[in-house]
N, C-alpha and C positions, 0 to 999 in steps of 0.2 A: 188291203192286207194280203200279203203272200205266204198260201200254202204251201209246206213240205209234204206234197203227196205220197207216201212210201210205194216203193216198185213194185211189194205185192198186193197191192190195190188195182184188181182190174182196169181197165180200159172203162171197159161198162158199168162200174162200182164206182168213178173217181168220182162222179155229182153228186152220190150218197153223200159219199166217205167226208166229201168238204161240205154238203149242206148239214151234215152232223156234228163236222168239228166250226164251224161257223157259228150256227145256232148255240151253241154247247159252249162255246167260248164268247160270244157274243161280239163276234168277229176281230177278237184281240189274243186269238192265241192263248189266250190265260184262264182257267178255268179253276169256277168253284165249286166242286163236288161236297154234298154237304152227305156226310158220310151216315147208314141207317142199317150196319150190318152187325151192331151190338147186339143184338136181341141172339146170337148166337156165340161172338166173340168173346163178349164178358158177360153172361148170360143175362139177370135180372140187377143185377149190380148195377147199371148205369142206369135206372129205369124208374125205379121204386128204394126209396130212402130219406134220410134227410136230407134238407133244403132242395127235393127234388118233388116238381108239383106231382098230384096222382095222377095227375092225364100225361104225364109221360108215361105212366105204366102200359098205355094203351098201344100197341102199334099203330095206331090211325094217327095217334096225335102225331107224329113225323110227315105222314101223308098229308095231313090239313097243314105243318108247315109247309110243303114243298109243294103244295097248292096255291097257297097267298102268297108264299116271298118269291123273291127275285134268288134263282141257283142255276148252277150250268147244268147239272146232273144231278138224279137223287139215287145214291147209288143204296141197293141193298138187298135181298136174296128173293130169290125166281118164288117160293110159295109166297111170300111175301107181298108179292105185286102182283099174284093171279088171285089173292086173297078181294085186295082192296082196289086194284087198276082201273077197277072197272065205273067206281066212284072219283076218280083221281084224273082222268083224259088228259087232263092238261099237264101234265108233269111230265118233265124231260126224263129218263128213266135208264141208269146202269145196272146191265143186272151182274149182280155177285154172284161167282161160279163155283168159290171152295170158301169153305168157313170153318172151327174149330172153337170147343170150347176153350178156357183156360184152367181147368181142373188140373190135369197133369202138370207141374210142376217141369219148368224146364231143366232144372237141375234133375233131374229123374230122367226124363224122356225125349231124346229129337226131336222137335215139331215135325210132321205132317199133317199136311191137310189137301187130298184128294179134292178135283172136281165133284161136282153133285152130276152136272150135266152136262152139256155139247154148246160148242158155239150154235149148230145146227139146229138143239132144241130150239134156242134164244131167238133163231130166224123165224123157224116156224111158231112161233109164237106169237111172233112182233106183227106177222102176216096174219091169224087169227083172229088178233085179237084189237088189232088195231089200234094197240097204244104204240107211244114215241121213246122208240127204245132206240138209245147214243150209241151204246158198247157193252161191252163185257168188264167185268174185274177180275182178278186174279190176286191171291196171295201168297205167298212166297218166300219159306226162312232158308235162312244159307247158315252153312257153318255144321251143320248135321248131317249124319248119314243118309238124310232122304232126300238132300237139297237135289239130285241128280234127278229123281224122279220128277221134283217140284220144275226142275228149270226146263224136263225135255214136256210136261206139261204148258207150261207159261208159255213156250217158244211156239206149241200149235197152236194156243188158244189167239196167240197174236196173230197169228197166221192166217187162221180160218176168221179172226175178226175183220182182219182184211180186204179179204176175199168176200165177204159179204159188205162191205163197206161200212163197217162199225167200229167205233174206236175200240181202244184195248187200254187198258188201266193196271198194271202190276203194282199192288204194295210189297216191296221191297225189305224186310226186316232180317240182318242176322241177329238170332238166338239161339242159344242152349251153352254148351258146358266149356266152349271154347273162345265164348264173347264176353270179353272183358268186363265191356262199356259201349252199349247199346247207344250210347251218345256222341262217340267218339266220330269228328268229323270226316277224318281219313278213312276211317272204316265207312262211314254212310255214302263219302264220294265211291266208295270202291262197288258199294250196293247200286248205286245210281248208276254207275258203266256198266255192270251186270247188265241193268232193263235195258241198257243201249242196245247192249247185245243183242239182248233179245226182240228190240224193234217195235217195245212199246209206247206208244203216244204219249203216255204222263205215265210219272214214275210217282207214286205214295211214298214217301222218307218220313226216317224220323228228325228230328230238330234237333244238328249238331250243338253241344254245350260245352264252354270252355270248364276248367278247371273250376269253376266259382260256382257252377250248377246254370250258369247263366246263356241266353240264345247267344252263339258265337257268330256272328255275322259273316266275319274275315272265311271262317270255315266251309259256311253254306257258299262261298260263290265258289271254292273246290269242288263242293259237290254240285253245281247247276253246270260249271264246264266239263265235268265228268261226265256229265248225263247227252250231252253234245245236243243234238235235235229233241233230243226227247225232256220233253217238259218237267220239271222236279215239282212235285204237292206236297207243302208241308205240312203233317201230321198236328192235327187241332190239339189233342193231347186232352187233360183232363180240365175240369170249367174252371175258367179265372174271370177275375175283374174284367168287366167286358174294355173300357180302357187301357188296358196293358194288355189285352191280345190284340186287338186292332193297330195299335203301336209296334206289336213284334210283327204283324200279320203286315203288315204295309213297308217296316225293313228287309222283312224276308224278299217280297217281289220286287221293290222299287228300290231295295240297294244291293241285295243278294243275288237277281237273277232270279230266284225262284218263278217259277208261272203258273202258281195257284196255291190251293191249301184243299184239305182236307178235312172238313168238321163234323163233327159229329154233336157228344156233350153240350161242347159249346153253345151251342145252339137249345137242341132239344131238350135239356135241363131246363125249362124254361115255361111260364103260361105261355098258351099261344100265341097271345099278343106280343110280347116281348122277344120271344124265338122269331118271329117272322121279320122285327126290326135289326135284330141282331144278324140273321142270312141277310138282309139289305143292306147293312152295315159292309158286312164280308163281301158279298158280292160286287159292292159299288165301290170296291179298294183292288177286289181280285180283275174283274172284269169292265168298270168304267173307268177305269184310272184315274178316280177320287183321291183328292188327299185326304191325309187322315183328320183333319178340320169337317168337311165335307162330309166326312163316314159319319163320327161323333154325331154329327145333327141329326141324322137318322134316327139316332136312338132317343129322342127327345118323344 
């Protein structure tokens, strides 16, 4: 497999930067980030509810997935991982840089959402503390007055990820009072060129939908040629029948172009057992190049 080394990747960083996106992608370029930065984003909502077991209310129980299953990255915020890292060794680890609740009402207010902390912290960290940290993430709305701050943010964070040889992850989202349809394909390929812009490894999207509410296939390979080098993850979204996301999850990469997903719910909505089959499932479609016959068994 051949890497696209970015040009702001040192000299002396480029055997990181590829034994990270190798390891991370499982030497396919494709990566399954199973996403773990709810506990901030949608606060206790995806957590504690119905049909939702109690040991998802635990932060650990994420940790003990991304312990036992098969994932490229467990992506989720920096107190987070200095909490529990230290029980966890074996876990490939993206740390989340900015996060936001969802109280304010977009229809109210512009999203923002600030850094917490430095690429820099993330180094000195990794160096500490001796876990196996991939990258950084970023989040990032357009369409609002503060998108200017968010993108000259995102541009260093890629930068300095760089430059220390760690990937870079932008999710990508416009919202607030001038986004129609959060689903609209054209609009998502135009977010996907955005993170080109900006020079990040994998772009987080959301899953373009035609007119019917349904995954628009024809749409998503707009947005993975928008996104040019940089990998499109498509957004897990909220829990469904584990056979119809395995099914969208395997058109999305193998006919759409996309080169990974993003899960989060999906998964850790789940008893342990189940959740760990389920990252197996997604990971051996995203990263083995399984068919979706071959995924399904997994879950048996």
């Amino acid at each position: 497999m051949k890497y696209n080394i970015p040009a702001d990747v040192p000299k002396n960083k480029e055997s990181i930067y590829k034994k990270n996106l190798k390891s991370a992608t499982n030497g396919t370029n494709h990566l399954m980030l199973f996403a773990g930065d709810q506990k901030v984003e949608h606060l206790n909502n995806d957590f504690y509810g119905k049909d939702i077991p109690l040991e998802d209310n635990s932060p650990e129980h994420m940790f003990k997935i991304a312990s036992k299953a098969k994932i490229g990255v467990f992506a989720t915020q920096f107190g987070l991982i200095s909490r529990y890292g230290r029980d966890y060794k074996n876990v490939p680890y993206l740390v989340k840089l900015n996060s936001k609740t969802n109280l304010v009402p977009y229809s109210e207010e512009d999203p923002y959402s600030e850094a917490w902390l430095s690429v820099g912290d993330v180094v000195s960290f990794a160096k500490e503390s001796g876990l196996d940290i991939k990258g950084v993430g970023y989040t990032l709305y357009l369409g609002g007055k503060h998108e200017h701050s968010m993108l000259a943010q995102a541009a260093r964070i890629v930068h300095e990820a760089h430059k220390n040889g760690l990937l870079a992850v932008l999710w990508i989202y416009p919202k607030g009072r001038f986004v129609k349809d959060e689903h609209d394909g054209h609009l998502i390929a135009g977010a996907a060129g955005v993170g080109a812009a900006l020079g990040a490894d994998f772009i987080k999207l959301k899953v373009p939908y035609n007119k019917k509410g349904k995954f628009d296939a024809e749409a998503l390979k707009e947005v993975t040629m928008a996104a040019g080098r940089s990998g499109v993850l498509c957004e897990g979204g909220a829990k469904v029948d584990e056979k119809a996301f395995l099914k969208e999850l395997y058109e999305q990469i193998h006919k759409s172009g996309a080169r990974g997903n993003g899960t989060g719910r999906n998964i850790h909505q789940r008893e342990l057992k189940e959740a760990v089959k389920m990252a197996n499932a997604i990971y051996a479609i995203t990263s083995e190049n399984a068919t979706l016959k071959e995924a399904l068994k997994l879950l048996k």
